[in-house]
C-alpha atoms as one frame of an Amber mdcrd trajectory, in Angstrom:
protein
 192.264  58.276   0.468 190.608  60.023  -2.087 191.786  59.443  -6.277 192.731
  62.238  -8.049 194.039  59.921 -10.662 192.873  61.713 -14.075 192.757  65.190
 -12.495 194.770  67.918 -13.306 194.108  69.730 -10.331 192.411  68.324  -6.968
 192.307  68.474  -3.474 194.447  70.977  -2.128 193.386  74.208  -4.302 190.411
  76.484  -4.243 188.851  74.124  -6.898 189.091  70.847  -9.101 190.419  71.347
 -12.537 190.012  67.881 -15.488 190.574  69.538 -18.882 189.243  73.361 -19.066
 186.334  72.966 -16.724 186.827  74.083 -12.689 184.984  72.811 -10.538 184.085
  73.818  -6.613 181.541  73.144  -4.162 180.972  74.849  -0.435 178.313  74.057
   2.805 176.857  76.282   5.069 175.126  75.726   7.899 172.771  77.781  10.038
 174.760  78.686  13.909 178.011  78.002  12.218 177.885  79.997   8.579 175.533
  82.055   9.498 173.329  83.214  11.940 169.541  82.573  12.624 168.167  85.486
  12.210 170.200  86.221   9.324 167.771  86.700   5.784 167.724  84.022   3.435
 168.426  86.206   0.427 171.787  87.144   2.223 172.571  83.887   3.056 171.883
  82.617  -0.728 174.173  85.755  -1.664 177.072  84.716   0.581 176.450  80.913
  -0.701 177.280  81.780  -4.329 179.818  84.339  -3.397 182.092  82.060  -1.980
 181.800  79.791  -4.307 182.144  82.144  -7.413 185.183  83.361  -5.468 186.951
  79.883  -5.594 186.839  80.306  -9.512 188.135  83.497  -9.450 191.130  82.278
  -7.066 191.717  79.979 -10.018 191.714  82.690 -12.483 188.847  81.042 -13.850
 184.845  82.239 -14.512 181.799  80.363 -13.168 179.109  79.444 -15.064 176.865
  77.080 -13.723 175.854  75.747 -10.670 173.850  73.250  -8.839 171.914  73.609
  -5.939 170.917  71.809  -2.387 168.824  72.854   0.572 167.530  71.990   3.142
 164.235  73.743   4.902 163.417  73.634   8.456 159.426  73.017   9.377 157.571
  76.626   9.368 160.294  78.352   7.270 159.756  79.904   4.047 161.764  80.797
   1.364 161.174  82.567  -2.041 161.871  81.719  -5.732 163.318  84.897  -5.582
 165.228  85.257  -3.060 167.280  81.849  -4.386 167.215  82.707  -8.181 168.540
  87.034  -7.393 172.327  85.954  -6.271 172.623  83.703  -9.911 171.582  86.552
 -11.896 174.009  88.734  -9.946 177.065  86.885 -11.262 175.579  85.854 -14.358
 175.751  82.048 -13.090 173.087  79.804 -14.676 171.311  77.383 -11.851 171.328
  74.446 -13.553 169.435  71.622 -11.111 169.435  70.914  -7.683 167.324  69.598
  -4.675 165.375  70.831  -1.718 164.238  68.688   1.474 163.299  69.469   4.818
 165.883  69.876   7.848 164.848  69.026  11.456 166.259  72.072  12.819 168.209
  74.713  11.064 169.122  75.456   7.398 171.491  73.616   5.534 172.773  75.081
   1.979 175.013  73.357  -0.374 176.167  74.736  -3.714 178.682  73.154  -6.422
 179.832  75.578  -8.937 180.927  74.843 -12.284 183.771  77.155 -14.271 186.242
  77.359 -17.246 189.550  77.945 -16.768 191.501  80.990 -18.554 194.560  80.500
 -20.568 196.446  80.918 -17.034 195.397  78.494 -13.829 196.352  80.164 -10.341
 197.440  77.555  -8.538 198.542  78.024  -3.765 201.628  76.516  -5.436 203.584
  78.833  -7.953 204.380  81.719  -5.022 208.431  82.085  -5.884 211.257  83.746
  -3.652 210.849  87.424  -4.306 207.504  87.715  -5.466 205.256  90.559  -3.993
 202.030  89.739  -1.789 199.221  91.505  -3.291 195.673  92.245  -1.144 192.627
  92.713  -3.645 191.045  95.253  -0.455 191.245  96.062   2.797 189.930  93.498
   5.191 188.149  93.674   8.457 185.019  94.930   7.945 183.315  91.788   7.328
 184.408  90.632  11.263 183.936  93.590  12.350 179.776  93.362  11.234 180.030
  89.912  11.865 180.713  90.536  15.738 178.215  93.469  16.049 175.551  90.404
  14.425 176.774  87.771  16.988 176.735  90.254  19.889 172.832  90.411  19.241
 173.301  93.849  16.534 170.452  92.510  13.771 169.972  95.599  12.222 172.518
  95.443   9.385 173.633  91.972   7.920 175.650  93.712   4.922 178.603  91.320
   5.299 176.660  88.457   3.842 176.956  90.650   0.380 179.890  90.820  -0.346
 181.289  90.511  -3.384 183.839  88.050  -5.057 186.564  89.422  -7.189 185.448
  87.679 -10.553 186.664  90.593 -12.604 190.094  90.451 -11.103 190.219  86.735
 -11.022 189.535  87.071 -14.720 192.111  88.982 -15.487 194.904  87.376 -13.571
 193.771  84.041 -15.387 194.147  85.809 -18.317 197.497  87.379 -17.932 199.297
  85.468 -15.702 200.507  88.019 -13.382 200.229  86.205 -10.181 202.060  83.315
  -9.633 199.821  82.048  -6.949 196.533  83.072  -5.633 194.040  82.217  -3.122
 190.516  83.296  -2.267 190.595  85.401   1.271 187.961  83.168   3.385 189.264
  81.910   6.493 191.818  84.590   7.192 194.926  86.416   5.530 197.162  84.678
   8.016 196.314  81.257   7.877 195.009  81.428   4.226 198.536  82.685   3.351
 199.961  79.706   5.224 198.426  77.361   2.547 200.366  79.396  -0.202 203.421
  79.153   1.811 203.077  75.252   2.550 201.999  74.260  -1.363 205.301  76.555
  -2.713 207.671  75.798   0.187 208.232  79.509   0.731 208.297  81.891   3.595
 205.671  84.844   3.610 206.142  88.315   5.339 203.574  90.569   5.914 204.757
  93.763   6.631 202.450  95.752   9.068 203.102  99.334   7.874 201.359  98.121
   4.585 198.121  95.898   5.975 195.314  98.950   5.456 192.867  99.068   8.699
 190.323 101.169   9.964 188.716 101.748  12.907 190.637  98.170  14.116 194.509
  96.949  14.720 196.298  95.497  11.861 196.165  92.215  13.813 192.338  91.869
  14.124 192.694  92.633   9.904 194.084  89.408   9.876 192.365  87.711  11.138
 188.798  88.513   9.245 187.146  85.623   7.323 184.919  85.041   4.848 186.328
  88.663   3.030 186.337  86.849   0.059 188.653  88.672  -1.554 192.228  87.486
  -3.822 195.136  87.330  -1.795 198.081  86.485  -4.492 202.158  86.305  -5.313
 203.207  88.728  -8.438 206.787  88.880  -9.808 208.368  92.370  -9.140 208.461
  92.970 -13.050 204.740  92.313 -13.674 203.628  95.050 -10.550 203.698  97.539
 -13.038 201.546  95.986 -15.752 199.087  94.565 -12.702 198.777  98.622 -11.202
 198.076  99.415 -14.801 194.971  97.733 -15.168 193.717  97.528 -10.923 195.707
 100.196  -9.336 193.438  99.811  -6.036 195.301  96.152  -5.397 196.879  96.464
  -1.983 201.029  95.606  -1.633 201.022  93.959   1.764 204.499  91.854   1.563
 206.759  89.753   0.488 207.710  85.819  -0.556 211.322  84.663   0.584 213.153
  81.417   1.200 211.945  79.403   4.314 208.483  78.473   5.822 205.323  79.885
   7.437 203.947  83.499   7.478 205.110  85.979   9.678 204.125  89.790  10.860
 206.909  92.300  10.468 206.917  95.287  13.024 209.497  97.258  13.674 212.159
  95.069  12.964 210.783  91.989  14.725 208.562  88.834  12.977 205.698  86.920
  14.915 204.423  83.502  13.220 200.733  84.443  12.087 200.389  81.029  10.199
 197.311  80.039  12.062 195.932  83.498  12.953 192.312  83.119  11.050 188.344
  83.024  11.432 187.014  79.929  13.275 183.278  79.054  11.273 181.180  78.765
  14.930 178.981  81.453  16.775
């Protein structure tokens, strides 16, 4: 069993919290994070991003991180290529360690924040609150299957970016009443909202935006990495104000799970999600 005896915040949220500091760390390994042929400079980028991003789904800001990889015999990696992604998010790299790997790459990153005034908890969503989508989703499993189906010629879903200005803001204000970082799904990362605040979610399928793709395969995209969060209908206003591009998706009521509603009807989408595998 692990102790959380002294923490504010532990297992069971996007990060740690003990006093203002936040506190997060994420693995990724090569053939299940990413792919072989897959740059390291993208790979680095996608590293921090998902970490930054479990800040921001605290309404918190990183600032530091630490740092461990692992190398497999004949590959080579660049100063540059590890130092870029920090200086993109104006994290400081702190310390770290690199040793060899017998086959593959292994990457490991902790991330260090500070909370905001406001801590966005998967545990505050209330009945009536509005489900709020930072951006459309999709397009990251949509690249991600061209990659995987032997496409190598464009690996821009490793870049994407984490919503640290919104996450900012929403620690800030304390508009959302609970908020989680959009990495292994919609559906099943709204299921871990719904289980932590003993609610019911309902995503309403006239309002999921989608491409060139259903509204179901939406859904299930991982690794977006963007907020997925609860707002009280009299703070929607004051949220549209500030990021009018946030995406109204559903609804919080009394009961349990997450459900799709179309036309009329409501199909359990708690586990619908991205498995981590090629």
């Amino acid at each position: 069993m692990l102790d959380n005896s002294g923490i504010a915040l532990g297992v069971g949220d996007d990060a740690a919290l003990f006093g203002t500091t936040l506190i997060a760390k994420d693995i990724m390994a090569e053939g299940v994070h990413f792919t072989s042929g897959a740059p390291f400079s993208h790979i680095m980028q996608k590293l921090l991003t998902a970490n930054v991003s479990d800040i921001a789904a605290m309404g918190g800001v990183a600032k530091y991180a630490l740092l461990g990889i692992a190398v497999p015999e004949g590959r080579e990696i660049s100063a540059e290529d590890i130092v870029r992604p920090f200086e993109s998010y104006g994290v400081k790299l702190i310390g770290g360690d690199t040793t060899s790997s017998a086959s593959g790459f292994f990457v490991s990153l902790t991330i260090v924040g500070e909370r905001n005034e406001y801590v966005l908890t998967r545990s505050g969503a209330k009945v009536g609150d509005l489900l709020f989508l930072s951006r459309p989703a999709g397009r990251v499993r949509q690249l991600l299957d061209r990659e995987v189906a032997g496409n190598t010629d464009n690996y821009n879903h490793y870049l994407v970016r984490a919503e640290t200005a919104l996450g900012d803001f929403l620690g800030r204000t304390g508009i959302a009443n609970s908020c989680i970082d959009v990495s292994d799904g919609i559906g099943r990362d709204a299921s871990h909202i719904a289980d932590k605040s003993g609610v019911k979610i309902v995503v309403e399928h006239s309002e999921v935006p989608y491409d060139n793709f259903s509204v179901e395969y939406a859904l299930g995209s991982g690794e977006e990495f963007s907020l997925l969060f609860t707002v009280a209908p009299d703070r929607v206003d004051e949220l549209k104000a500030a990021y009018p591009y946030v995406i109204h998706i559903g609804r919080v009521e009394a009961g349990s799970g997450v459900w799709l509603e179309k036309d009329g009807q409501l199909t359990d989408i708690s586990n619908v999600g991205y498995e981590h595998s090629f």
